[in-house]
C-alpha positions in Angstrom: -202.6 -94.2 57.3 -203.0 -90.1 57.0 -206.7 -91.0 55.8 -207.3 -92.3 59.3 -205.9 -89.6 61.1 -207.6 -86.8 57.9 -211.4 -88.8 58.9 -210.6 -88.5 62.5 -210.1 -84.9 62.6 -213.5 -84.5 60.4 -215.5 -86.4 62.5 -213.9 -85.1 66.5 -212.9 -81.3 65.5 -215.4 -78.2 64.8 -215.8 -78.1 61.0 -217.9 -74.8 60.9 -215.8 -72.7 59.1 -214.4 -75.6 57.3 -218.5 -76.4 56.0 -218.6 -72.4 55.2 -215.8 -72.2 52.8 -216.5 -75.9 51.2 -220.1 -75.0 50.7 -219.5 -71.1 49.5 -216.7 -72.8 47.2 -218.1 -76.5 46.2 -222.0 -77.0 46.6 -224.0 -73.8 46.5 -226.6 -75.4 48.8 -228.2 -74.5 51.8 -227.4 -77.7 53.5 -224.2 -79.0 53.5 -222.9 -82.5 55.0 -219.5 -84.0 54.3 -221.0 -86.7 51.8 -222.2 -84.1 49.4 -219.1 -81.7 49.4 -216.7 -85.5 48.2 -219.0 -85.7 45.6 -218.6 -82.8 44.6 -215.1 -82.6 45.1 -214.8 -86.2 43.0 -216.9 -84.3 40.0 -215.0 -81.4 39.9 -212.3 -80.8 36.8 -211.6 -77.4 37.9 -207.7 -76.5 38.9 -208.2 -74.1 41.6 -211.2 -75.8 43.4 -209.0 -78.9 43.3 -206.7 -76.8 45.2 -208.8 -75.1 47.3 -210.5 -78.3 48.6 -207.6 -79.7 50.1 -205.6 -76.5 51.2 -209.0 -75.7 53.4 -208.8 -79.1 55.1 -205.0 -78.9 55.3 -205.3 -75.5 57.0 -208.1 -76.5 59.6 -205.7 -79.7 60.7 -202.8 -77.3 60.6 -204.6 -74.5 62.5 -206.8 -76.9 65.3 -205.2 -80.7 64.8 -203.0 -82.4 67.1 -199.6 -82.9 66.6 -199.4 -86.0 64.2 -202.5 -84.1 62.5 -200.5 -81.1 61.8 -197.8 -83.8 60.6 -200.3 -84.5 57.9 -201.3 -80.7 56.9 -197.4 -79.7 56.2 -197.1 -83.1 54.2 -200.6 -82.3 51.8 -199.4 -78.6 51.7 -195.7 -79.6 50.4 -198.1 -82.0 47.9 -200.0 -78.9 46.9 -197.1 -76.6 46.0 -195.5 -79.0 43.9 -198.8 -80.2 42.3 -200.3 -76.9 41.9 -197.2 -73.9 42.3 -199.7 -72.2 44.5 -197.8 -71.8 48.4 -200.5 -70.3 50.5 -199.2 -70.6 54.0 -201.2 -72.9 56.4 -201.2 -69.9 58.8 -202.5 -67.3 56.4 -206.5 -66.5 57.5 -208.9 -66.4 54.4 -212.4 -66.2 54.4 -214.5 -68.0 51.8 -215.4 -67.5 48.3 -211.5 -67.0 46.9 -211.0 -67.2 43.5 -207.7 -67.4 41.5 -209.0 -68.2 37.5 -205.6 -68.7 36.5 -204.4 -71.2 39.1 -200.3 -70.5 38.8 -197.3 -69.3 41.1 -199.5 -67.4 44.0 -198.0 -67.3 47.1 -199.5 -66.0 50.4 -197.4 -65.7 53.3 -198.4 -66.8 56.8 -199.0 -63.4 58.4 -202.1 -62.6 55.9 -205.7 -62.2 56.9 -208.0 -61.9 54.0 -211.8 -61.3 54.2 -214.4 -63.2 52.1 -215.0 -63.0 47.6 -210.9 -62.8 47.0 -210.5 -62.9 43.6 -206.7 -63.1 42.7 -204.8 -63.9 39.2 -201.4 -65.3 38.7 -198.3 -64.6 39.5 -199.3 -62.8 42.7 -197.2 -62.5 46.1 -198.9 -61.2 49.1 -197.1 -60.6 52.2 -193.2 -62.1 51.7 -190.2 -60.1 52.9 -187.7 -59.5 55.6 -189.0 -58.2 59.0 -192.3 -58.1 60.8 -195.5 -57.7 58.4 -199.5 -58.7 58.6 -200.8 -57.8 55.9 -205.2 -57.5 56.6 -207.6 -57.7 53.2 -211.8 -56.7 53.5 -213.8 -58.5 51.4 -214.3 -58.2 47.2 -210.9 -57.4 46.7 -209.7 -58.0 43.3 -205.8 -58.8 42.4 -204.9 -58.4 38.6 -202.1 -60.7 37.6 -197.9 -60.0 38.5 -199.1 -57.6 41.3 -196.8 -57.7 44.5 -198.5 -56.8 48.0 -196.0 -56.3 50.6 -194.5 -54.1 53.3 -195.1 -53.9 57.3 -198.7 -53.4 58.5 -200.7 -52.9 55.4 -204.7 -52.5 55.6 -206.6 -52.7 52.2 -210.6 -52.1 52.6 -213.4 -53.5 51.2 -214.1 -53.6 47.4 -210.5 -52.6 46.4 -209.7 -53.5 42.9 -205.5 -53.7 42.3 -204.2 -53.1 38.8 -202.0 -55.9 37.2 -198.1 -55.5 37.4 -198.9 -52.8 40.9 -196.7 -53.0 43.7 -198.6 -52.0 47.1 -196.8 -51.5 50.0 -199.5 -48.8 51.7 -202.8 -48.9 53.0 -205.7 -48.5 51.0 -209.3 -47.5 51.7 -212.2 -49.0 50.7 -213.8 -48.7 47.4 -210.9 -48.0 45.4 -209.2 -48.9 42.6 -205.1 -48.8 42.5 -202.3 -49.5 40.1 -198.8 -48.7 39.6 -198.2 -46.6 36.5 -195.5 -48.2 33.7 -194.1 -46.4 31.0 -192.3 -47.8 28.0 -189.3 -46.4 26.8 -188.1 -47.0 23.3 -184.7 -47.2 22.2 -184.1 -47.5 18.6 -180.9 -49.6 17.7 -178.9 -48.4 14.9 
């Protein structure tokens, strides 16, 4: 039954941005149509663009479905977190071309607007916490892995590069890189 209501959405709703991301992230090709991006997606052994197929059309239901529609978006995201331990947020804005190489435990919060060629690792939070936040990416921003991004209004530019293990809770300009220095301390045992 969802696959009715999932090819009803495809073929009644604006699928611009939807074609964008699936052809930047699946095909490669200057034309796009539905047919080619299943194929693809039926082809595809890769993790993360298993993911990223159906978390795209989960968010467009989500974001421009009706109501039973957006009945089926929360019900393939709850499928997605406990298939994949990624929780992006239906809400969360992202443009296309993300990347995660190491598809494990990334969340993304709801109040997140992230511009195009995000390449993120694992164990990355962006944008959880108590209070009012929006956290707003550019594009080519690089996340190393076990990085935390969080904090009220938070701006990060364009071709920012963040440091594994960095905590950023500040704006950053574009083209820079930023990371959070560690020191190990050594205590012999006697």
């Amino acid at each position: 039954m969802k696959y009715i209501h999932i090819i009803k959405f495809l073929m009644t709703h604006d699928l611009t941005h939807l074609k964008e991301c699936w052809q930047a992230e699946f095909t490669r090709r200057k034309r796009v149509s539905i047919y080619r991006i299943l194929i693809s997606h039926i082809r595809i052994n890769s993790t993360h663009k298993k993911y990223l197929f159906w978390w795209r059309l989960a968010h467009e239901m989500y974001m421009h479905g009706n109501k039973k529609q957006k009945e089926i978006a929360w019900n393939i995201q709850k499928k997605l977190v406990y298939k994949f331990k990624i929780d992006i947020h239906l809400g969360a804005k992202i443009g296309k071309n993300l990347h995660f190489p190491h598809p494990y435990s990334i969340t993304i919060g709801e109040n997140v607007t992230i511009g195009e060629n995000l390449f993120i690792h694992q164990n990355v939070t962006i944008g959880y916490g108590h209070g009012q936040m929006h956290i707003i990416m550019g594009d080519n921003v690089y996340i190393g892995a076990n990085s935390v991004i969080l904090g009220g209004e938070i701006k990060i530019g364009n071709n920012v590069k963040i440091g594994a293990m960095s905590f950023v809770n500040k704006d950053i300009p574009d083209n820079c890189t930023v990371y959070t220095q560690k020191t190990n301390t050594i205590i012999r045992n006697n």
